[in-house]
TORPA-4810 file (N, C-alpha, C, O; in nm, 3 decimals):
<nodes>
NODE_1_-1.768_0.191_1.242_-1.769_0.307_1.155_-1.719_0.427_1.234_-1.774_0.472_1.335_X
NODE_2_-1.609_0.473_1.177_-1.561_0.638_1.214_-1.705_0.757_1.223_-1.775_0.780_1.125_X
NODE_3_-1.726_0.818_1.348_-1.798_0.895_1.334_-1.740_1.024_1.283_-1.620_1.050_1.283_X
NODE_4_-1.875_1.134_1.222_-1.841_1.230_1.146_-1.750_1.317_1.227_-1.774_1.328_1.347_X
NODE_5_-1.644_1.382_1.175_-1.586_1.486_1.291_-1.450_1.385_1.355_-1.354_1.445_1.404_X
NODE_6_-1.449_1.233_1.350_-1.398_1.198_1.449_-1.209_1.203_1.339_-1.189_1.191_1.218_X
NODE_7_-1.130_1.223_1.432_-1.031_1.147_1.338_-1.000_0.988_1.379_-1.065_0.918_1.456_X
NODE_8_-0.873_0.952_1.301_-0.814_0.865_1.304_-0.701_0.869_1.362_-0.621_0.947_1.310_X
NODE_9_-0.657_0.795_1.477_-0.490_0.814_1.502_-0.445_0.677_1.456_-0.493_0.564_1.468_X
NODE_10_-0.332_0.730_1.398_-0.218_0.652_1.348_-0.090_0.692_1.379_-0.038_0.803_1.368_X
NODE_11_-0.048_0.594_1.417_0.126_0.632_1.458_0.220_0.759_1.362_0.213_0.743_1.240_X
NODE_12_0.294_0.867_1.407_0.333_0.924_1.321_0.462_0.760_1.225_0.509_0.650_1.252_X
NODE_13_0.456_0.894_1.077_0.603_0.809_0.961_0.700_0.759_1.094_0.718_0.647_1.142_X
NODE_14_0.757_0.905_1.134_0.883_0.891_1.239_0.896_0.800_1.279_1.012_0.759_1.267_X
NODE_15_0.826_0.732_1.330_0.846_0.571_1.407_0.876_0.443_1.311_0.946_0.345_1.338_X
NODE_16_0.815_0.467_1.207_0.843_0.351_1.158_1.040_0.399_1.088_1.149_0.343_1.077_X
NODE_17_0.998_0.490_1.069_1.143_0.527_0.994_1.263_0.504_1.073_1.369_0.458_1.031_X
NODE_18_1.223_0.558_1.249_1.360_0.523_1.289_1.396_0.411_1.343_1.513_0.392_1.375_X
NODE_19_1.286_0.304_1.363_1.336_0.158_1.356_1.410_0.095_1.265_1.509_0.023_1.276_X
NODE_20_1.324_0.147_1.134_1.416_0.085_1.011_1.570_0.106_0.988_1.662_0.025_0.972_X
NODE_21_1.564_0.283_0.992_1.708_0.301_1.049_1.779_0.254_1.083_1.882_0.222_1.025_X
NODE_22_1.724_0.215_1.268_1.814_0.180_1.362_1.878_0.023_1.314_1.995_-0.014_1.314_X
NODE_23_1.741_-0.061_1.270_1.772_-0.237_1.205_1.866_-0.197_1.096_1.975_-0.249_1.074_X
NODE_24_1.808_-0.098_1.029_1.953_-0.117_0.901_2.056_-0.054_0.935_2.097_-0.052_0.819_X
NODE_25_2.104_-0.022_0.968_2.235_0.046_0.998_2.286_-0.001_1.120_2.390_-0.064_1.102_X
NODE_26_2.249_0.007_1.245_2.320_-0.053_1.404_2.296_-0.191_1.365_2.389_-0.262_1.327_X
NODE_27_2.186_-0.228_1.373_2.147_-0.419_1.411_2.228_-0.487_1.281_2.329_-0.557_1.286_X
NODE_28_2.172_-0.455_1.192_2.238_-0.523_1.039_2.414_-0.552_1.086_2.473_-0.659_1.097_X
NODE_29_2.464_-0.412_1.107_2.610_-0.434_1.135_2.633_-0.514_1.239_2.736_-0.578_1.216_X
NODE_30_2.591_-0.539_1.332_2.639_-0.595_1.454_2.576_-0.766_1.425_2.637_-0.858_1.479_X
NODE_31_2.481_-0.788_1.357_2.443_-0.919_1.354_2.458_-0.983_1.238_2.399_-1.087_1.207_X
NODE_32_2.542_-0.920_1.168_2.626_-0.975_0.995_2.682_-1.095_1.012_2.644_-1.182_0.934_X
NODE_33_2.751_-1.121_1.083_2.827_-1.262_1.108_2.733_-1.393_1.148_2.754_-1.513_1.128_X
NODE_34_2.624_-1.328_1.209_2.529_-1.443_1.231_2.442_-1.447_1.181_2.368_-1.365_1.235_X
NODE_35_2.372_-1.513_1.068_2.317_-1.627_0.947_2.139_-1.593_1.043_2.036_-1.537_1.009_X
NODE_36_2.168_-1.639_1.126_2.043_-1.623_1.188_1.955_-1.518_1.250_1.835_-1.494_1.266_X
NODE_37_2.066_-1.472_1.277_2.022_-1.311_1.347_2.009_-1.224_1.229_1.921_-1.138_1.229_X
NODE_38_2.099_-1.241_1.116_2.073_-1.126_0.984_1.931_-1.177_0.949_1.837_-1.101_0.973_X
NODE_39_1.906_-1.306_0.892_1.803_-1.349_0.861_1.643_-1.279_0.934_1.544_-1.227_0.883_X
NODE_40_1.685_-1.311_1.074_1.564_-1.270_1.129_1.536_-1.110_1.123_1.425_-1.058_1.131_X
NODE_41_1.678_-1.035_1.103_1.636_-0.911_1.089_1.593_-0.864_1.010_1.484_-0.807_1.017_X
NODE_42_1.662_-0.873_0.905_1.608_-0.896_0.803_1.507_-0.905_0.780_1.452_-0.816_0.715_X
NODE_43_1.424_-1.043_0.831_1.226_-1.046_0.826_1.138_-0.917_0.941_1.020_-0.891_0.967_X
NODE_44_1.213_-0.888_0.964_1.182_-0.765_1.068_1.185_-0.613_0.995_1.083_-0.546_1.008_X
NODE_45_1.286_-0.562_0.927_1.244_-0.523_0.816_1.158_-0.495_0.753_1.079_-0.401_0.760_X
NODE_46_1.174_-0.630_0.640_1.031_-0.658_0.551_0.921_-0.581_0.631_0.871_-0.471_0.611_X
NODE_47_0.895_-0.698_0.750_0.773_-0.675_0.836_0.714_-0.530_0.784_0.623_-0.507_0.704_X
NODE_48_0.825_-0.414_0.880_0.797_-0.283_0.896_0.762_-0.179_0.820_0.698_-0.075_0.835_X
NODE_49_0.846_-0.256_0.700_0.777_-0.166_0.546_0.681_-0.239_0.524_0.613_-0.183_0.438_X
NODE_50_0.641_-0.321_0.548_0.535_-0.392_0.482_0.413_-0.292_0.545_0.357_-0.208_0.474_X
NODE_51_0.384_-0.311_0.684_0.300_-0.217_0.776_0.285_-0.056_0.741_0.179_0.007_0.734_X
NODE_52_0.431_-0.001_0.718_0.421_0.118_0.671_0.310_0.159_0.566_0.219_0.243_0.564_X
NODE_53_0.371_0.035_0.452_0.279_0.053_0.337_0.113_0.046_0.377_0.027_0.132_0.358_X
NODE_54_0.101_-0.068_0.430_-0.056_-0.088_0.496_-0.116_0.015_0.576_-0.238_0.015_0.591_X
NODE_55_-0.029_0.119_0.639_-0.084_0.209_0.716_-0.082_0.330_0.585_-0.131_0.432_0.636_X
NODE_56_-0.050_0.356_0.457_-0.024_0.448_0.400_-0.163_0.393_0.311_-0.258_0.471_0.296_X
NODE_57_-0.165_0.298_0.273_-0.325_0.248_0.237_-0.465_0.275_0.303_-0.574_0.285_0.245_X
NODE_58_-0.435_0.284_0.447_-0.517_0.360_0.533_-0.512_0.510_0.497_-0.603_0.551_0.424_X
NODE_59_-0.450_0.570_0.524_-0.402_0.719_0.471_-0.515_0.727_0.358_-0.629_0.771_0.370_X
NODE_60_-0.453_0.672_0.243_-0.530_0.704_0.138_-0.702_0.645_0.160_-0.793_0.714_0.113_X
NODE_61_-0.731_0.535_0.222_-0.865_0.513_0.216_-0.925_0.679_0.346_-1.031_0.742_0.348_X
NODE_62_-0.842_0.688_0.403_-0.949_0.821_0.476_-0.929_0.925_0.389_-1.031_0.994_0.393_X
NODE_63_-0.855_0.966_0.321_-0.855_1.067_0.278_-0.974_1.067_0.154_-1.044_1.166_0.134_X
NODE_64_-0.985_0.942_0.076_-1.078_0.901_0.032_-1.237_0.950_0.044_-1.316_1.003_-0.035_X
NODE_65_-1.244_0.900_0.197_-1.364_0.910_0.301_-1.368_1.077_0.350_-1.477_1.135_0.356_X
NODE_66_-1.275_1.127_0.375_-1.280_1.250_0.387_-1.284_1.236_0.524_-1.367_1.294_0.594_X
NODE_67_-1.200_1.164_0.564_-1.197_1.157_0.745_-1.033_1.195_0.751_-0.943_1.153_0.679_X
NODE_68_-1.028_1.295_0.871_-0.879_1.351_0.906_-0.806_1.205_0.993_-0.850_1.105_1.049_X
NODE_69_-0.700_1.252_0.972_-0.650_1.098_1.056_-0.544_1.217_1.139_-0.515_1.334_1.111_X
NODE_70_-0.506_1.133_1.246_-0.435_1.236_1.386_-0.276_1.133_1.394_-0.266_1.017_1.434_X
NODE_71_-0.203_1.195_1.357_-0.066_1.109_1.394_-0.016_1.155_1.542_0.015_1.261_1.597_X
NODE_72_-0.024_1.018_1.576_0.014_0.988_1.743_0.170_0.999_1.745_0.222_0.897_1.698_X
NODE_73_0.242_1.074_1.778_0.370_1.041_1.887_0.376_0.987_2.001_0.492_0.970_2.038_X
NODE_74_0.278_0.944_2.091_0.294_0.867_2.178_0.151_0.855_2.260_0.079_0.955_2.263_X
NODE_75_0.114_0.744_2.321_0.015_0.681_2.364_-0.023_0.732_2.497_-0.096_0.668_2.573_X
NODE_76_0.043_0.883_2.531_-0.022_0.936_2.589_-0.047_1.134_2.574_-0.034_1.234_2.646_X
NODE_77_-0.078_1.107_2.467_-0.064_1.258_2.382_-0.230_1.258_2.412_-0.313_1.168_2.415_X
NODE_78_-0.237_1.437_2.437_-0.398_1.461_2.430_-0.417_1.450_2.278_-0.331_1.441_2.190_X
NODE_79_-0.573_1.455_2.266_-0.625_1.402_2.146_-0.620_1.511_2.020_-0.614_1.476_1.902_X
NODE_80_-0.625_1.642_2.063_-0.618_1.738_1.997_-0.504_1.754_1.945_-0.503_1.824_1.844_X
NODE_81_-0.383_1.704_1.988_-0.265_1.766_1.916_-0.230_1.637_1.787_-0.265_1.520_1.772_X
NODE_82_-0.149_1.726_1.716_-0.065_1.672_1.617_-0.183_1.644_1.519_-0.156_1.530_1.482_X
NODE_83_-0.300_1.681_1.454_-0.395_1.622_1.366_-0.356_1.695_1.226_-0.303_1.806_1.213_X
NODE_84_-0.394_1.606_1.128_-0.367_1.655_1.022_-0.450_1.594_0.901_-0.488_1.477_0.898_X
NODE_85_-0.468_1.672_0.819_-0.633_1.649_0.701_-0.521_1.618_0.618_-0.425_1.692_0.597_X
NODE_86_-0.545_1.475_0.560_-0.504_1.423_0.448_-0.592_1.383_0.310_-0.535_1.334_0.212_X
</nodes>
């Protein structure tokens, strides 16, 4: 259980967005010719929106709860920055 006061960190959008990006647009083009490599990127993809969505389900269950969640830019950010009440 989240204690009172505490937030939540979750990865900021940004990250997931500029992978997707980068797979759809650089990787997609460069691995078109190969059946296997599109394929797998392809499930890589999926994957990432899939997670997005699951982390945006989180979102809504704290906001729910009335717990702030803290979007992380990186895994070594102090704890105070970047928080935001959803």
């Amino acid at each position: 259980m989240v204690s009172s006061g505490q937030s939540v960190p979750l990865p900021s959008h940004i990250h997931y967005e500029l992978l997707l990006r980068l797979l759809e647009q650089q990787t997609m083009a460069t691995v078109y010719q190969s059946p296997d490599l599109r394929r797998q990127t392809q499930e890589l993809i999926i994957t990432l929106r899939k997670a997005l969505s699951q982390q945006r389900q989180i979102e809504e269950t704290c906001k729910l709860s009335h717990l702030p969640v803290e979007y992380q830019w990186s895994t070594n950010q102090p704890t105070e920055r970047f928080s935001a009440e959803i």
